[in-house]
C-alpha positions as a printed Julia matrix, in Angstrom:
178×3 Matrix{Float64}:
   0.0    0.0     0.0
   2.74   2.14    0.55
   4.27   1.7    -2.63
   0.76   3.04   -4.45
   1.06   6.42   -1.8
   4.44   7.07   -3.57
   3.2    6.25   -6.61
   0.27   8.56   -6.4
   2.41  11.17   -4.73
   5.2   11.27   -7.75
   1.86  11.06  -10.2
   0.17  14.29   -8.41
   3.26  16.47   -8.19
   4.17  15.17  -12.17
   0.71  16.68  -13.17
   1.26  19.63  -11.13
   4.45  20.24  -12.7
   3.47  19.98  -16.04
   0.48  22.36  -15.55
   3.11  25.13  -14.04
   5.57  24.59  -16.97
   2.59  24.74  -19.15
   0.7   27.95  -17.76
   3.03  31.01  -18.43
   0.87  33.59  -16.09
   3.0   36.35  -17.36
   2.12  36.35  -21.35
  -0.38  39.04  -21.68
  -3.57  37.39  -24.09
  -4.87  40.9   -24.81
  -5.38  41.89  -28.07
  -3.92  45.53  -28.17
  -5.76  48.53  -29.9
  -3.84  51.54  -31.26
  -5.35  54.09  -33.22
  -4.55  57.23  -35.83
  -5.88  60.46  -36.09
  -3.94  62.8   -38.29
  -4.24  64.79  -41.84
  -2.01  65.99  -44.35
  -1.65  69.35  -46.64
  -1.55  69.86  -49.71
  -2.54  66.34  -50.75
  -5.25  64.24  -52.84
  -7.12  61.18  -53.02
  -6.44  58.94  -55.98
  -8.71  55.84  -56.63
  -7.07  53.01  -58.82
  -8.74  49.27  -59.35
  -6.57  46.16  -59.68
  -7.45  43.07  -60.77
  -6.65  39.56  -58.74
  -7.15  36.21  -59.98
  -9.86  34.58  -58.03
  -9.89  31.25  -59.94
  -8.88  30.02  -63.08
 -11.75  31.65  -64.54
 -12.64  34.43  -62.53
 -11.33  37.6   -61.42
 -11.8   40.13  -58.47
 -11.52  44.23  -59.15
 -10.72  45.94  -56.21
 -10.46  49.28  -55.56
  -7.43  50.85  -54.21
  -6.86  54.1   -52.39
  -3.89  56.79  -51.95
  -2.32  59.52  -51.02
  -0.69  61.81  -53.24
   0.8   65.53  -54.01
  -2.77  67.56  -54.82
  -4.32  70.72  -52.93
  -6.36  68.99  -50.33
  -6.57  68.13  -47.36
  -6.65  64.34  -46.91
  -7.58  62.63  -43.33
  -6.53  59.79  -42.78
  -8.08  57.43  -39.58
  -6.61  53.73  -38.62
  -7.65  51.38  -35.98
  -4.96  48.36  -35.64
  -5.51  45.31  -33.92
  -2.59  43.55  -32.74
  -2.94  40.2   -31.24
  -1.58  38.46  -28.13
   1.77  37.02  -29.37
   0.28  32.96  -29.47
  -2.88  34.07  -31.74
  -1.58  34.29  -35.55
  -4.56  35.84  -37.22
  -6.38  37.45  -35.0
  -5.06  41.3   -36.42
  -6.7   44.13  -38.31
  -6.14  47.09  -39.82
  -9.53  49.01  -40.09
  -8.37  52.81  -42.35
 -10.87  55.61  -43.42
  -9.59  58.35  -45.42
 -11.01  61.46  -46.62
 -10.56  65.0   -48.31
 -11.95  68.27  -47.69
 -10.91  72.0   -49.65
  -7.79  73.13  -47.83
  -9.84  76.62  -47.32
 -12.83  74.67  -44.97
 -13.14  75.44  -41.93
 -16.17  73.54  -40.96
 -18.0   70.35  -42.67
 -20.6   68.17  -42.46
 -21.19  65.3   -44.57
 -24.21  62.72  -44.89
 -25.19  59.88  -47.04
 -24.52  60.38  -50.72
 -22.64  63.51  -49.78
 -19.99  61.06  -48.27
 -19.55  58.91  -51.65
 -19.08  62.91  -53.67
 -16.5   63.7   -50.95
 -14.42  60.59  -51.46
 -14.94  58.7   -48.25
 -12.84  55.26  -48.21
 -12.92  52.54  -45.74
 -10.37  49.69  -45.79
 -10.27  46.65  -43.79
  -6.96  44.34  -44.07
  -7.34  41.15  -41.99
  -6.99  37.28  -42.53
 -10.3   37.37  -44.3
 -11.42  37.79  -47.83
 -10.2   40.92  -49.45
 -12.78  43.5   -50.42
 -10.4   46.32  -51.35
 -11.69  50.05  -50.66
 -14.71  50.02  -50.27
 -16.77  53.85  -51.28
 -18.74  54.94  -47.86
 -22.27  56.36  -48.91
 -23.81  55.84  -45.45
 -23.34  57.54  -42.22
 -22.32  61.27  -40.96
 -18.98  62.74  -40.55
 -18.69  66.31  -39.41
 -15.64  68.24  -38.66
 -14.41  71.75  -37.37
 -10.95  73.49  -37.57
  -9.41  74.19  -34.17
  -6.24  75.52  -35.55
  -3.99  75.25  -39.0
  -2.75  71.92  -37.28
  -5.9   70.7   -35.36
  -9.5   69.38  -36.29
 -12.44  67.78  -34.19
 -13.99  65.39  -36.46
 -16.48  63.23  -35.57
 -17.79  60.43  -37.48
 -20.69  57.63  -37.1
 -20.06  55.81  -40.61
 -21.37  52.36  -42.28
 -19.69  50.95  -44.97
 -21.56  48.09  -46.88
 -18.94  45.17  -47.78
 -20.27  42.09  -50.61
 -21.47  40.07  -47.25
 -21.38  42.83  -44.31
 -22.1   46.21  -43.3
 -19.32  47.33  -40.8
 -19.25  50.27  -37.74
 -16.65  52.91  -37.77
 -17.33  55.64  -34.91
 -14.96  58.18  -33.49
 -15.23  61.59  -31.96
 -11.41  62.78  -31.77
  -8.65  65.5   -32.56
  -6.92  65.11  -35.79
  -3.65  66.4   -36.04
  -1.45  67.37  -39.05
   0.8   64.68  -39.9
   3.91  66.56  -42.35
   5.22  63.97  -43.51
């Protein structure tokens, strides 16, 4: 009987080992959020499409969206989603940009206004790629605080091919001059 005690002793403290060496309390398993607000003079929107081989017989046009030398100014928002370090797809990159006359000083922007303004939501992810997408739904408003700071505040809805997605902020934007 004695023998099993040991036995049962070496088999308890094994398992307890193993669940020590195995539970690393000090890795954090929160996904971390960091966000951009900023805006750039003297720039413009440029919309291109590019096409990507679905199958062998099919193809995908998606829209792309950038940044370039023009006399706007261009606002650009991004929400990234980085994941614990033992998750490998659980990361985002959610991106609105946006262009007003350099000589605003105030805006407000709703529905169909959004699509004439050039609105643009991105979302990169491991999921199926759905390039820009046009915003036509939503509000964004926004008022100069200085030549380098705006208030802009936005409630928007972006319809994907299978989704409609969220993107709400009420922040300081803050000229990038780069």
């Amino acid at each position: 009987m004695s023998v099993f005690k040991n036995y049962s002793k070496l088999f308890l403290l094994g398992c307890f080992s193993i669940l020590i060496v195995s539970c690393d309390l000090s890795k954090n398993e929160e996904f971390e959020e960091t966000y951009t607000y900023s805006f750039q003079k003297d720039k413009q929107l440029v919309a291109d499409t590019t096409i990507r081989q679905i199958t062998k017989d099919s193809t995908q046009t998606l829209l792309n969206v950038s940044s370039r030398p023009g006399n706007n100014l261009v606002f650009h928002y991004e929400k990234r989603v980085t994941p614990p370090p033992n998750v490998m797809d659980g990361g985002s990159i959610t991106t609105v940009y946006f262009q007003i006359p350099p000589e605003s000083s105030t805006f407000s922007l709703e529905g169909a206004e959004l699509t004439n303004a050039n609105v643009y939501f991105q979302r990169s992810c491991f999921c199926p790629i759905i390039g820009a997408l046009k915003v036509g739904n939503g509000v964004l408003e926004g008022q100069k605080l200085s030549d380098n700071i705006w208030s802009i505040t936005a409630s928007l809805q972006p319809k994907g091919p299978n989704t409609t997605y969220t993107v709400e902020w009420n922040k300081i934007f803050i000229l990038n001059s780069n």
